[in-house]
DODO-89705 format. One line per field, with one value per residue (C-alpha): y, z, x; residue in three letters. Coordinates in steps of 0.1 Angstrom, whole numbers, plus 2048, in hexadecimal, padded with zeros to 3 digits. Each point is the difference from the previous one (the first is absolute). Example, Ala and Ser with C-alpha at 12.3 -4.5 7.8 and 13.67 -1.06 7.14 Angstrom:
<nodes>
c2: 7D3  822
c3: 84E  7F9
c1: 87B  80E
r: ala  ser
</nodes>
This chain:
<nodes>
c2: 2B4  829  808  807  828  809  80C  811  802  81F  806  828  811  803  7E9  817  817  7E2  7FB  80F  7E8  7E2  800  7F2  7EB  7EE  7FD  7EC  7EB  7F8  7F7  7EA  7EF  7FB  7F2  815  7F9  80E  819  80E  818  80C  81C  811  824  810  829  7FF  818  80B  7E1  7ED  810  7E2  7E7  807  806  7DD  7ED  7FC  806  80D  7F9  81F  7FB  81A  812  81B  81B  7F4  7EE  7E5  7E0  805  7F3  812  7F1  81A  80A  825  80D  7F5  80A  7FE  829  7EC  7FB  818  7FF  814  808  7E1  7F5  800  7F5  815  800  802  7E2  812  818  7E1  7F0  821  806  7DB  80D  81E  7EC  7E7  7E4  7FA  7D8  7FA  805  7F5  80E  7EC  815  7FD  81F  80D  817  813  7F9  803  821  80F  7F2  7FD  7E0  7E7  7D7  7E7  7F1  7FF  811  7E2  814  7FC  7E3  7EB  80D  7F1  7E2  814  811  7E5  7F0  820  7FC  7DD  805  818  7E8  7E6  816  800  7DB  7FC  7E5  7F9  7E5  7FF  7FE  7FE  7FE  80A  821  81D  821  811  7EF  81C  803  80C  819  7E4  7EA  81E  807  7DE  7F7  81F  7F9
c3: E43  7F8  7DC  805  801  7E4  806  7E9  807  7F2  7F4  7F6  7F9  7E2  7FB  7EC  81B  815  823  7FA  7ED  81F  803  7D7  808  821  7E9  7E9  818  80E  7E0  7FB  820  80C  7EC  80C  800  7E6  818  805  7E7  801  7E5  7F9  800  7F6  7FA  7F5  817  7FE  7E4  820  811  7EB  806  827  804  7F3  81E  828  80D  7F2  809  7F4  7FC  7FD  805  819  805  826  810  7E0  806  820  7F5  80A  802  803  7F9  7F0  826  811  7E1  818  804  7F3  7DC  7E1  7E1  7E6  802  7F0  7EC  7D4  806  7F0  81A  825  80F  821  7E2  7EE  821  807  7DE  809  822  7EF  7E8  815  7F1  816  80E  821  7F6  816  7F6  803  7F6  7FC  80C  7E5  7FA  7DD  7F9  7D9  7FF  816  7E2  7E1  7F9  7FD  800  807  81A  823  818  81C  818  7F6  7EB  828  80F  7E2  813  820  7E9  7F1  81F  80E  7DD  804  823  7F8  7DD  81D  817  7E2  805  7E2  804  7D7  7F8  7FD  7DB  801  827  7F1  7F6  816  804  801  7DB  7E9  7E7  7DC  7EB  7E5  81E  808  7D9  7F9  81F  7F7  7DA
c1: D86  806  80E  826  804  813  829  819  821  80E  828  804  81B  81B  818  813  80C  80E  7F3  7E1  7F5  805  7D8  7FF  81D  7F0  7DD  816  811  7DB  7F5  81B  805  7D9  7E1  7E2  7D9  7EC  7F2  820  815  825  807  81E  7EF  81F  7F9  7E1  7F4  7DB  7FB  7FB  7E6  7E8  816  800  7DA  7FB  80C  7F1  828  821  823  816  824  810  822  803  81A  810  81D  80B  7F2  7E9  7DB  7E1  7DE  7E1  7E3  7F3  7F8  81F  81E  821  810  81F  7FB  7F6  7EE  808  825  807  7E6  7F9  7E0  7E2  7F0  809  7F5  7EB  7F3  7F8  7EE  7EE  7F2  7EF  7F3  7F0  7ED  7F6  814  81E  802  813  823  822  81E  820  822  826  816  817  818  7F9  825  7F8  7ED  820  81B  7E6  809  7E5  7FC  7EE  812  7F8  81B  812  7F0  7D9  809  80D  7DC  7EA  7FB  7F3  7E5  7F4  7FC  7E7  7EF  7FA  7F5  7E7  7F4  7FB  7EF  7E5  7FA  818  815  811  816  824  806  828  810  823  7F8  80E  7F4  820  807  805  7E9  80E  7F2  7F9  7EA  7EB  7F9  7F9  7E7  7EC  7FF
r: unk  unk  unk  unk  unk  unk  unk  unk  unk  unk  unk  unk  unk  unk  unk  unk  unk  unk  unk  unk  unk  unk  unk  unk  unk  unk  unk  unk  unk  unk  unk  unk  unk  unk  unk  unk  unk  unk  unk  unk  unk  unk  unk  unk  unk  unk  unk  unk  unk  unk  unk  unk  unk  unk  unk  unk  unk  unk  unk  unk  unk  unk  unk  unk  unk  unk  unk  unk  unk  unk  unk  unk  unk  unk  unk  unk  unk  unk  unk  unk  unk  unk  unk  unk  unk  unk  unk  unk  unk  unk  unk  unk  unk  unk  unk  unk  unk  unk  unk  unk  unk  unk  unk  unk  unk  unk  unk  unk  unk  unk  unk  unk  unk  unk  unk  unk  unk  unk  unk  unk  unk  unk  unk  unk  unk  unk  unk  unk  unk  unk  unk  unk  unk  unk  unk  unk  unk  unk  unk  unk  unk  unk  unk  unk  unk  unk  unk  unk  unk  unk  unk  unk  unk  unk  unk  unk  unk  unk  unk  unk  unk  unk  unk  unk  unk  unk  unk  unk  unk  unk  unk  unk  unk  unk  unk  unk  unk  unk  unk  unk  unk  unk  unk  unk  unk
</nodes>
């Protein structure tokens, strides 16, 4: 029998500035709702920025979730060679770090796994008004469910198959500000 190639699932983004945190919300959700094998890690990577670059290098595959700037709601799966025309990076984002600066850094040094990048459109509603929250907008909030379903189709595409840990949880739940503090404590 082969040794199980290692996976982490990766939430990023800042919860602080609304939508663009749904990648840390959706890690949480996972966490909550699924029991995975030991082989198999979901972080909440928040904005940590180049501070992952160790983190990453340590795993055979990476699921990135992410939010992009595009049409609220619609999900994207790709990977670093095929990033849809559709979305940006960077007129969004509080992260340190870009996350295709992040990605390249890797390349250049050699350490880069196989990464998949599974993201939410948003709208950077909170950056246009200046007010921020946790909350997720009814718009991304109604498509959670959708991307957790590409995530969990590409976990599963790993040979991953985790165990439901509590069937009643949705992904379009909200998550408070208080939940997100607590599970990362």
């Amino acid at each position: 029998m082969t040794e199980a190639r290692s996976l982490l699932v990766l939430g990023v983004g800042n919860v602080f500035y609304g939508d663009e945190g749904a990648g840390v919300h959706l890690v949480h959700y996972l966490r909550q709702k699924y029991i995975f094998p030991a082989h198999v890690e979901v972080v909440d990577g928040g904005t940590l920025g180049w501070q992952l670059l160790n983190l990453i290098a340590h795993y055979d595959h990476v699921i990135l979730v992410d939010a992009v700037a595009a049409s609220p709601g619609k999900v994207f799966r790709f990977d670093r060679e095929s990033v849809p025309d559709e979305i940006g990076y960077g007129k969004l984002s509080s992260h340190e770090w870009e996350v295709p600066d992040l990605l390249s850094a890797m390349e250049l040094y050699g350490d880069l796994p196989e990464v998949t990048c599974v993201a939410i459109g948003v709208q950077p509603l909170e950056f246009e008004t200046g007010e921020i929250g946790v909350s997720l907008s009814a718009a991304v909030r109604s498509r959670m469910p959708a991307l957790a379903a590409v995530v969990m189709r590409e976990v599963e595409l790993q040979g991953v198959k985790p165990t439901v840990a509590r069937p009643e949880l949705r992904a379009d739940e909200p998550f408070s500000a208080e939940d997100i503090v607590l599970q990362s404590a």
